[in-house]
N, C-alpha and C positions, 0 to 999 in steps of 0.2 A: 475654524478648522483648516481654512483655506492659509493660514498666517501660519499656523501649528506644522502644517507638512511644508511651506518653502522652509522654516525654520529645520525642521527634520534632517534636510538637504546641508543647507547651509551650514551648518554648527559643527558635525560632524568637517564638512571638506576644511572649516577653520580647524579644528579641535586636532586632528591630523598631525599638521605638520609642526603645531606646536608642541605636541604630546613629543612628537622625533626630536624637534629641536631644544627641547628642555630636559625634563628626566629621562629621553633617548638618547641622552649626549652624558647625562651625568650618572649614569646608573653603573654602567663601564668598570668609573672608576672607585665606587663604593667599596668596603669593606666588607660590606653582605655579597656581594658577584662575587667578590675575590674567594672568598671564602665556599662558595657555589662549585668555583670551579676548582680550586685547591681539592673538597669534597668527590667531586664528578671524574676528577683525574686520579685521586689515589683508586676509587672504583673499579676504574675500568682498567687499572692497573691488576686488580687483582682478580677480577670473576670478566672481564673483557667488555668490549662495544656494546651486542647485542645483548646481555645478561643484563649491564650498567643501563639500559635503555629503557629496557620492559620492567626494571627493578624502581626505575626512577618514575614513569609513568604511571605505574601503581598507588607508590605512595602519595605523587602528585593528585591522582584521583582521590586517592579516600581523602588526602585534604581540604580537598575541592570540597566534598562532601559534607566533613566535617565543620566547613565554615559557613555553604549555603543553609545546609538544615536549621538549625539557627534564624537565619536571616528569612528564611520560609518562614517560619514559627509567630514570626513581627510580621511578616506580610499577610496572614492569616488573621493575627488581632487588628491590622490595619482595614481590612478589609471594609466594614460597614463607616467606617469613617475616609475613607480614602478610597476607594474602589467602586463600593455602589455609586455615592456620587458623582464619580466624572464619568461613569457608565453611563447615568440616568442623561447627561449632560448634553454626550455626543450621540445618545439615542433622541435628542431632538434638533440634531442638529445634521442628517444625513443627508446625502444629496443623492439622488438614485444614478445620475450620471457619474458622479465624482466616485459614488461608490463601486460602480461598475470600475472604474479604473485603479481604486484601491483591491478588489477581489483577484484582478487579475496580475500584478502585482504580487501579492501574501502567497500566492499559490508557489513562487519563488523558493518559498522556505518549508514547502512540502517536502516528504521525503522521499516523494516518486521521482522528481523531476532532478532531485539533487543526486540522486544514485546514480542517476545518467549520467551526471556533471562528473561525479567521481571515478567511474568505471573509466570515461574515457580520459579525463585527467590521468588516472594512472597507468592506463594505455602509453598515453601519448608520452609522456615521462620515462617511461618503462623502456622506451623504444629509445628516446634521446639517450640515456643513460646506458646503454649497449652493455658493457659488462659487468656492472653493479646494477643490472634493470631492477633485482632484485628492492634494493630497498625504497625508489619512489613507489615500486609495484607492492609492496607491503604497507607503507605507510599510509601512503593515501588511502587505499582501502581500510585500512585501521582506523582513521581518523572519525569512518561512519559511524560503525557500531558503539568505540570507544563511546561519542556526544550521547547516542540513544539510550545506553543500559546508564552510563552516569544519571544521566537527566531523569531516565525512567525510576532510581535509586530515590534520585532527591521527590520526584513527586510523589512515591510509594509514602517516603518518611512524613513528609509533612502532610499530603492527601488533604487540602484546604477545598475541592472540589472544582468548577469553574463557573463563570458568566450563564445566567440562563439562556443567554444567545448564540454561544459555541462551547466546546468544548477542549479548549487550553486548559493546556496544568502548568504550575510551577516548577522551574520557572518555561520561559516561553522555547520552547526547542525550535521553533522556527526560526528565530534568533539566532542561537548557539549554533544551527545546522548551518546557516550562512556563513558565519564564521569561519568553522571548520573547514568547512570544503572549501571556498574563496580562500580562506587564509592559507587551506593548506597547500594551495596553487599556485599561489604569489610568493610562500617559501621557496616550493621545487624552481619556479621561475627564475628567483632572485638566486641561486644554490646553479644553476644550470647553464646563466646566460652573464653577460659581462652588465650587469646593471649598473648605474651608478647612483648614489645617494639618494637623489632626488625621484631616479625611478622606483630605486624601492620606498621611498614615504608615500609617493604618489600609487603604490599600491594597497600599501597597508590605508591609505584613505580611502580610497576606494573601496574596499569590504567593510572601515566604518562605517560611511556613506552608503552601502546596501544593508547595514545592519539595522543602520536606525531608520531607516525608509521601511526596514521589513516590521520594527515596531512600532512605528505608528500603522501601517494600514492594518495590521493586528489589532491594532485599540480601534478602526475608526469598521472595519469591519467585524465587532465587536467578538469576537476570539478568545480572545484574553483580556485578564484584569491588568489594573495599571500599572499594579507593584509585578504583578508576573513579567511584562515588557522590563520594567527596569532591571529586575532580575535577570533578565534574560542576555539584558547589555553588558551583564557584569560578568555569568556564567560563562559565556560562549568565550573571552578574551581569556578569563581564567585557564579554562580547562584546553585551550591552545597553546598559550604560554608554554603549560604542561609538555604539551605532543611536542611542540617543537622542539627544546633542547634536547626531547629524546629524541628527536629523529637529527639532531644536530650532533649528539654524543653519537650517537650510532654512523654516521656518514665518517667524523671522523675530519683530519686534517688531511686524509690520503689526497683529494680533490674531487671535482668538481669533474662531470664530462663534457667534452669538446663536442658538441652535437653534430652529430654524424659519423664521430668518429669511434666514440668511447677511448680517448687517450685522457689523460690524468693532466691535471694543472699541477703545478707543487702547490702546496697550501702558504700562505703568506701567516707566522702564527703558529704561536704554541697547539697543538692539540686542545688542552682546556678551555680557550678563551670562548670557542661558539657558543657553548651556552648561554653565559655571560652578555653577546652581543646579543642573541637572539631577545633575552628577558629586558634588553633596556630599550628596547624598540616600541613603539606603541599599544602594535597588534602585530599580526603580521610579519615578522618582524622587519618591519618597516626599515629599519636603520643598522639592521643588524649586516655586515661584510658576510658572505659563504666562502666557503671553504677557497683557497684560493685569491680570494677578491687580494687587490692589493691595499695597503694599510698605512 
């Protein structure tokens, strides 16, 4: 267990910067992004920003949905061949010390302690951002509920139960909630301040590296099942993905604010492209330029 969680750590701060430097470098230039944002721009051409935003996140969701439900359905038949067992596994392999330090840990992905994280996330956003306060102050707070009523959707549909030792559903919201809120941090962050490449990889690693930290001490404080955690790695990137173009369609090529002042950058860049960067980035989007950035 003790090899399982330095791996947890490890894999992720690897898996990072390669995910930015390989298909976050070639997704760009794809024919599907081109195509994304060809789509995303005649939109907002015609019904506007904010219409094109909440019109694109919607469908993003129910796709979301459309694709987990499914994949719930196999983690469900997986269950007694795959889940009891590595349950029974790490229930004899506990340490009451080590698990004291995994409990306190998992409580990260609670969703008392992350409302915090968010509220003043988009506080503090809301203020840098002076006279578009508006939209980190919408988004971020949207990014809560969006994860909860999704996630709450897929476990409704598939209802597979959980662990007779916690009570996780499918897949793991504790997961997905890191995401969100860290990812949607390190967006406004990267969208806000003059970052460059390496600081935004080095953040989108950063929240994979709390993600999968968050699912193992999940598995090892037994919470959830094992297909729920994997699930969980998949759902939370998905349904970000999602949020950020729309909050990357909604910003807009207008720019970016000058902290403290609320003055405008010129955008470097067509209006269409952010999507497009945001979706070739890892997480986060890690690799993706904001508004402004130079190119």
């Amino acid at each position: 267990m003790y090899f399982a969680a330095a791996l947890a750590v490890l894999l992720p701060a690897v898996a990072g910067p390669a995910l930015a430097c390989g298909p976050g470098r070639r997704w760009p230039r794809s024919g599907l992004a081109g195509r994304v944002r060809a789509a995303l721009s005649a939109l907002v051409a015609t019904i506007g920003r904010p219409a094109t935003a909440v019109a694109f996140l919607l469908a993003w969701s129910a796709a979301v949905v459309a694709v987990f439900w499914p994949l719930g359905e196999l983690a469900h038949r997986l269950e007694p061949t795959v889940d009891v067992p590595v349950h029974a596994w790490v229930s004899t392999r506990l340490d009451p010390s080590f698990a004291r330090l995994n409990w306190a840990y998992t409580a990260l992905g609670d969703r008392a302690p992350l409302k915090v994280v968010t509220i003043v996330g988009a506080l503090v956003f809301a203020a840098l951002w002076r006279r578009r306060f508006w939209i980190p102050l919408v988004a971020i707070l949207a990014q809560f509920p969006l994860e909860q009523y999704v996630q709450a959707v897929l476990a409704g549909m598939v209802d597979r139960g959980h662990p007779p030792t916690g009570l996780g559903t499918y897949p793991s919201g504790g997961i997905a909630r890191i995401v969100m809120t860290f990812g949607a941090l390190a967006l406004f962050a990267a969208l806000t301040f003059r970052l460059g490449r390496r600081a935004r990889v080095g953040l989108g690693t950063a929240v994979l590296v709390m993600a999968v930290a968050e699912g193992y001490t999940r598995m090892y404080v037994q919470k959830h099942w094992l297909t729920d955690v994997i699930a969980g790695l998949l759902f939370g990137p998905a349904l970000f993905l999602g949020w950020a173009v729309a909050v990357l369609v909604l910003v807009g090529p207008a720019a970016r604010p000058r902290p403290g002042t609320g003055d405008a950058r010129p955008a470097g860049g067509e209006a269409s492209s952010a999507p497009g960067t945001v979706i070739s980035s890892a997480l986060v989007a890690a690799g993706a330029p904001g508004p402004g950035a130079a190119r």
